[in-house]
N, C-alpha and C positions, 0 to 999 in steps of 0.2 A: 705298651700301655701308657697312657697319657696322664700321667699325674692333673688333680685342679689344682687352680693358682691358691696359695695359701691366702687365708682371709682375714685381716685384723680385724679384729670385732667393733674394734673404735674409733676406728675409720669409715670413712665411704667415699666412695668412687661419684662424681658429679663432670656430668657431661652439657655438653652448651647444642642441640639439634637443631640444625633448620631445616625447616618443614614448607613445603610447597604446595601449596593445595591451590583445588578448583572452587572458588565461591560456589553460594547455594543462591539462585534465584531468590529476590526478596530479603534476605538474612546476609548476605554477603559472609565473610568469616566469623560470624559470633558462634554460631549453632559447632564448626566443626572445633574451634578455641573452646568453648565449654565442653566437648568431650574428651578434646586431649587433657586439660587441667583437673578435670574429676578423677581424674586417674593418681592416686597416691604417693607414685614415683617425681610425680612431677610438681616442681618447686615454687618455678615460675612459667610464666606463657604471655609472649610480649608479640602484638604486631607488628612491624615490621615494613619501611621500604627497601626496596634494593633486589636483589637477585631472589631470596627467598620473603614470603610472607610471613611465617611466624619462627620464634626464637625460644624453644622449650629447652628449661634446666631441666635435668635429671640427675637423684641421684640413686645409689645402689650399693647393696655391699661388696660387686667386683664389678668389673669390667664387662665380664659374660652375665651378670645377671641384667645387666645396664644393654648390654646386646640384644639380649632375649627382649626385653619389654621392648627395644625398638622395632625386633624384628617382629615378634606377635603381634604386639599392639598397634602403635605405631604406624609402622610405613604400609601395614594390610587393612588400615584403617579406609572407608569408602570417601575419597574425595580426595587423601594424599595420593601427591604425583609422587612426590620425589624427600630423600631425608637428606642430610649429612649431619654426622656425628661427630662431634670435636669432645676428645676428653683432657680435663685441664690434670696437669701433669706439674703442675708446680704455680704456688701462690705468691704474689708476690706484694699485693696491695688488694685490699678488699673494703666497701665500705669510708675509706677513707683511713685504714689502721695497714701502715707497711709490718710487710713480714721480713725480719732479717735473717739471713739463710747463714751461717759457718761457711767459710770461702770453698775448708777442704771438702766438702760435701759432696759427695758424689749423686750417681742418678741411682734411684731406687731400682733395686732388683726386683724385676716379678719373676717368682722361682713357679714349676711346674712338678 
């Protein structure tokens, strides 16, 4: 049996998604960018040139709960082609405020 990943309560899990969609005749990407960002989970929602169209923050209190809203919501949403999910894993400058890490710092465990 599969143990869940233990959850710090004061922490949260914030992932970086790009999202591929098909514009909508007329409306182009507004209509499907306002229902991805109505959704609670999500921080920010930025268009986007380059390989993917839009660039939605999420965040979550694990990893699997941050999965589930992309696999539910998300990528089954009508007009997404395609997702990828990048979860940031370590901070190092935000806003313009560096984070200084301990050298000996290891990578954090996710226990099961």
């Amino acid at each position: 049996m599969l143990k869940k990943p233990k959850i710090n309560p004061k922490r949260t899990v914030r992932a970086l998604i790009e999202v591929s969609i098909t514009p909508q005749k007329d409306v182009g990407f507004d209509n499907i960018a306002e229902r991805i960002y109505s959704y609670p989970q999500v921080k920010s929602c930025y268009l986007l040139s380059g390989g993917y169209d839009l660039l939605v923050i999420v965040e979550g209190e694990s990893i699997q709960t941050v999965a589930d809203f992309v696999a539910a919501k998300l990528s089954s949403m009508a007009n997404v082609r395609q997702t990828a999910t990048h979860f940031l894993l370590r901070k190092y400058k935000e806003e313009g405020q560096v984070f200084k890490h301990p050298n000996n710092q290891r990578r954090q465990n996710i226990s099961y």
